[in-house]
Kinemage of the C-alpha trace (Angstrom):
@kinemage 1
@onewidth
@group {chain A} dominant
@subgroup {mainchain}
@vectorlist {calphas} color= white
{ca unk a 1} P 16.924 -34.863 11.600
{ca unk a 2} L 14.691 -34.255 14.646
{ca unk a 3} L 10.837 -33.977 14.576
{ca unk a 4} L 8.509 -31.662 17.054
{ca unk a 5} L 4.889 -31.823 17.224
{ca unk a 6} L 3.642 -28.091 17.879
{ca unk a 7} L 0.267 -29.011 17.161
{ca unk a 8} L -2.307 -31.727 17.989
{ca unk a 9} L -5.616 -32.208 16.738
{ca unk a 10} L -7.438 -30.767 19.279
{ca unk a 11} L -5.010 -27.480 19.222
{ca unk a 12} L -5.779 -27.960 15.116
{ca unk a 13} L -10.068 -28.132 15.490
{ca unk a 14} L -9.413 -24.889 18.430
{ca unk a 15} L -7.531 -22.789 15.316
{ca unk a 16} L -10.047 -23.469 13.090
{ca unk a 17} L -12.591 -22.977 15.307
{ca unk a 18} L -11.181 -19.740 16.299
{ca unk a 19} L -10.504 -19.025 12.085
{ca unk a 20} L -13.974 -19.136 11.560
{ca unk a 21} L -15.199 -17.347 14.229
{ca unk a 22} L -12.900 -14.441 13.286
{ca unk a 23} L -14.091 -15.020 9.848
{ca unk a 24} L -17.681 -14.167 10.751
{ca unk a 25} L -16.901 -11.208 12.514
{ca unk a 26} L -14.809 -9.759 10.028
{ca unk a 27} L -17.640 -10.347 6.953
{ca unk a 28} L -20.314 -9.357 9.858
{ca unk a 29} L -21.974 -12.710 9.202
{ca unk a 30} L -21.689 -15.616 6.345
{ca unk a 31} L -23.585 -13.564 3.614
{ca unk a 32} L -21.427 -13.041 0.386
{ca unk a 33} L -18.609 -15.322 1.609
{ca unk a 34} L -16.892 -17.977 -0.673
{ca unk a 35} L -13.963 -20.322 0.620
{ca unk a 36} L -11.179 -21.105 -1.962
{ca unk a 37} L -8.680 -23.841 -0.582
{ca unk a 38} L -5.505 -24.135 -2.012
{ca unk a 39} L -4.833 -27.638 -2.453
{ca unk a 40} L -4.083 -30.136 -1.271
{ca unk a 41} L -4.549 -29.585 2.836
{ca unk a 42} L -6.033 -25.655 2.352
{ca unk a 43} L -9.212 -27.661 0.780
{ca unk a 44} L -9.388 -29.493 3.095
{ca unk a 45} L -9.010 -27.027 6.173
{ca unk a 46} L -12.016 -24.930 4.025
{ca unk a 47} L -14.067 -27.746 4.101
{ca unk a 48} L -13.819 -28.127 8.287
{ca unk a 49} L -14.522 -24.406 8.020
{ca unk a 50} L -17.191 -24.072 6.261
{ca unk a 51} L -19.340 -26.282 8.695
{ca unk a 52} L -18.246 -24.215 11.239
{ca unk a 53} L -19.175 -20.783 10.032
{ca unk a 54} L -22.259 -22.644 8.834
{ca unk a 55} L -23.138 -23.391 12.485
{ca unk a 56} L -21.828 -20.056 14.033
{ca unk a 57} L -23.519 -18.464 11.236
{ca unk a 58} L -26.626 -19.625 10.827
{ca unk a 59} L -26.149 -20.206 6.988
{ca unk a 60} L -24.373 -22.797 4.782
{ca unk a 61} L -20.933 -21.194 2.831
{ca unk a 62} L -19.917 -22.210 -0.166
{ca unk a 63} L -16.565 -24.106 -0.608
{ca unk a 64} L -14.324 -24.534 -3.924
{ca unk a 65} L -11.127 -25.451 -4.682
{ca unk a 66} L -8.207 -23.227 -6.061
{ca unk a 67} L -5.406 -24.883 -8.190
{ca unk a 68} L -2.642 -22.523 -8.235
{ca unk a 69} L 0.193 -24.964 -10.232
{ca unk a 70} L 0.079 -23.068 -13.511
{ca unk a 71} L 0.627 -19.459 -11.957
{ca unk a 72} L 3.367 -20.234 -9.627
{ca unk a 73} L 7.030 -18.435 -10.289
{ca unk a 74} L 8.771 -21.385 -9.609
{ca unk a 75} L 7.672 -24.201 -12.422
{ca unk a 76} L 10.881 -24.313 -13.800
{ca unk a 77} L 12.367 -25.589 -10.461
{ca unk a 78} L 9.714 -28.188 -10.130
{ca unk a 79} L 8.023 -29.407 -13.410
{ca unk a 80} L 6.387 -31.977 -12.649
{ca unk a 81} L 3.902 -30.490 -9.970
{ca unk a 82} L 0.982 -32.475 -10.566
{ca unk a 83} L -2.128 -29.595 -11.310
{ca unk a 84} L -5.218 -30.390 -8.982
{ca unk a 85} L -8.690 -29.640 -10.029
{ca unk a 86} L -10.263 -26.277 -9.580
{ca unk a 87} L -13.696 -25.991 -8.315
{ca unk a 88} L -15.874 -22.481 -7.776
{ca unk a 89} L -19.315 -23.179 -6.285
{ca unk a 90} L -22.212 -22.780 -8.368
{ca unk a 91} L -22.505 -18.911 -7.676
{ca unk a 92} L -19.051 -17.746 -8.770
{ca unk a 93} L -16.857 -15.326 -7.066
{ca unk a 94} L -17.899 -12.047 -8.663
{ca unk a 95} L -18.836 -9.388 -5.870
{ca unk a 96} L -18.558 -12.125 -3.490
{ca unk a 97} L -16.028 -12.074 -0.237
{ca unk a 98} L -13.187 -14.630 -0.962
{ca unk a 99} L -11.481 -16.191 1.875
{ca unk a 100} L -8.843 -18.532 0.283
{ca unk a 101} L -7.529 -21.115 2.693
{ca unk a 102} L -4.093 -22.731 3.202
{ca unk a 103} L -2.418 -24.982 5.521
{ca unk a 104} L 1.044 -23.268 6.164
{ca unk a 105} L 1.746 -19.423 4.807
{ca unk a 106} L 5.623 -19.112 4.832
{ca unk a 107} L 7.160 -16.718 1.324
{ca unk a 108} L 3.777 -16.043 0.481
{ca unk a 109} L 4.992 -17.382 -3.123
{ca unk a 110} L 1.745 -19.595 -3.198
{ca unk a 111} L -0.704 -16.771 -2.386
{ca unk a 112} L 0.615 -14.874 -4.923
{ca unk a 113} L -0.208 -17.241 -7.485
{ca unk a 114} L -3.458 -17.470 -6.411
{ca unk a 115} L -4.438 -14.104 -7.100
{ca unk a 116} L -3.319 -14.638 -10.436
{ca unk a 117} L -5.723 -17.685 -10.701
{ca unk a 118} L -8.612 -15.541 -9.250
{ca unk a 119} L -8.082 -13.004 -11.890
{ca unk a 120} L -9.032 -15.824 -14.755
{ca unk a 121} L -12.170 -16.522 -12.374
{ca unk a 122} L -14.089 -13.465 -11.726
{ca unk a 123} L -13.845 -10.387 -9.772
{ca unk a 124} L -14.856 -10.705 -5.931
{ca unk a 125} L -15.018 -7.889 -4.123
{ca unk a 126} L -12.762 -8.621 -1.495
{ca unk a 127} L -10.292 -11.213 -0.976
{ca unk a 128} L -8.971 -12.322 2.401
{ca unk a 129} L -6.326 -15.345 3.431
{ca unk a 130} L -6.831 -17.769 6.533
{ca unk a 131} L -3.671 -19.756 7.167
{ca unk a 132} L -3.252 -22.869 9.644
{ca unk a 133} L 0.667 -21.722 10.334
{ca unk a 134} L 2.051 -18.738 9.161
{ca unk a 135} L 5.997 -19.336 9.719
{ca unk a 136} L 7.265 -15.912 8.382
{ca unk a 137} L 9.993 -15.276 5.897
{ca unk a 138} L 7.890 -13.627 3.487
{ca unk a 139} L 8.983 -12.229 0.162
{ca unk a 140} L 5.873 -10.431 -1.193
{ca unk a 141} L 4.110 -8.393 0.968
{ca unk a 142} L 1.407 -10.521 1.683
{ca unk a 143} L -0.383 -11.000 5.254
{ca unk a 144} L -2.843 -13.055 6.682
{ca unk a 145} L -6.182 -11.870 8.040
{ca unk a 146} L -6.855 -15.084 9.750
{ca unk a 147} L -4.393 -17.385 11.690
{ca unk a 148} L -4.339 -20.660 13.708
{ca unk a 149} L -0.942 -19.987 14.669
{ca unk a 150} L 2.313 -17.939 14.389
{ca unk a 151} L 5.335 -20.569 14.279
{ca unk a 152} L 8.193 -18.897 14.116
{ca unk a 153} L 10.751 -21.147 12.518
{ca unk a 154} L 14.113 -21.174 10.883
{ca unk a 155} L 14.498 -20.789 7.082
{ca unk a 156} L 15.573 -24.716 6.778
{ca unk a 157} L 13.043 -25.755 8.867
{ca unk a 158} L 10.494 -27.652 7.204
{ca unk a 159} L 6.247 -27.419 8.527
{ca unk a 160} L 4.245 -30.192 8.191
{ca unk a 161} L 1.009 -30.047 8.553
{ca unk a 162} L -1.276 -33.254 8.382
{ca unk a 163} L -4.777 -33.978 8.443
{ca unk a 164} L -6.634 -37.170 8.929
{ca unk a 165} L -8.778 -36.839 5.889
{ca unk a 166} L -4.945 -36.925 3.551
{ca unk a 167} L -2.410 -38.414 5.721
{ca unk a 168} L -4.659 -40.469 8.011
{ca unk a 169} L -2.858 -38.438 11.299
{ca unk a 170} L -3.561 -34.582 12.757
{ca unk a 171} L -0.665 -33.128 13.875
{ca unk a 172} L 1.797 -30.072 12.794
{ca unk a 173} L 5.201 -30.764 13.206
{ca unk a 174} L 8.398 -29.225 12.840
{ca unk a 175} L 11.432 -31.290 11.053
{ca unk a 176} L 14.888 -29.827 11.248
């Protein structure tokens, strides 16, 4: 098996950097947005974020977390997935923007279940994804609005992304 770091973490704090500016421009400032990370790293990578837009912005944006375990389609492969918690800031997400975060888009599986999860939450009146890596291969039509960076990578490839504040190293590598 051979390992290839495609990302640092200053090429990791440029993306997200770059996320959040694009973020801003798209909501035409931080008013009405809400960041949902997916966990484990997509909470994480919100909470860099939302600092960011905060400063860009001029004004703070709340951050929750989104556990997705329960609504994904593949349980029955993988039982034992450990839910996480699932926190919405004190305002909700009704008529709010929702950007939900995660570290590495690839069949778009996890997004999917997501969406199901927001449905049980409230009703925002947009919803828009910001992805770290998205690697293709898709199999729901599902596409980022925000990206740190295309990786085009073979099916039995595996992404890893890792960030100080859960693996105690920033990098994104590719194993194959």
């Amino acid at each position: 098996m051979s390992t290839r770091t495609v990302m640092h973490d200053a090429d990791i704090a440029r993306a997200l950097t770059r996320i959040s500016h694009e973020i801003l421009e798209s909501n035409k400032g931080p008013e009405g947005l809400v960041l949902l990370g997916i966990p484990t790293r997509g909470v994480t990578l919100a909470e860099r974020i939302a600092p960011l837009i905060s400063e860009f912005g001029g004004a703070a944006v709340p951050v929750g977390a989104l556990d997705v375990t329960m609504y994904r389609d593949d349980l029955h492969r993988n039982p034992t997935r450990a839910p996480h918690t699932t926190r919405i800031p004190a305002g909700g997400i009704d008529g709010k923007v929702v950007v939900l975060v995660d570290d590495v888009l690839f069949s778009g599986r996890s997004i999917r279940a997501a969406l199901d999860a927001l449905q049980d939450i409230g009703r925002p009146a947009a919803v828009r994804l910001a992805t770290l890596i998205d690697r293709g291969h898709r199999e729901l039509p599902i596409r980022p609005d925000f990206v740190g960076k295309n990786l085009p990578s073979a099916r039995d490839e595996r992404v890893n992304v890792r960030l100080a504040e859960v693996d105690g190293i920033e990098e994104v590598t590719i194993e194959s």
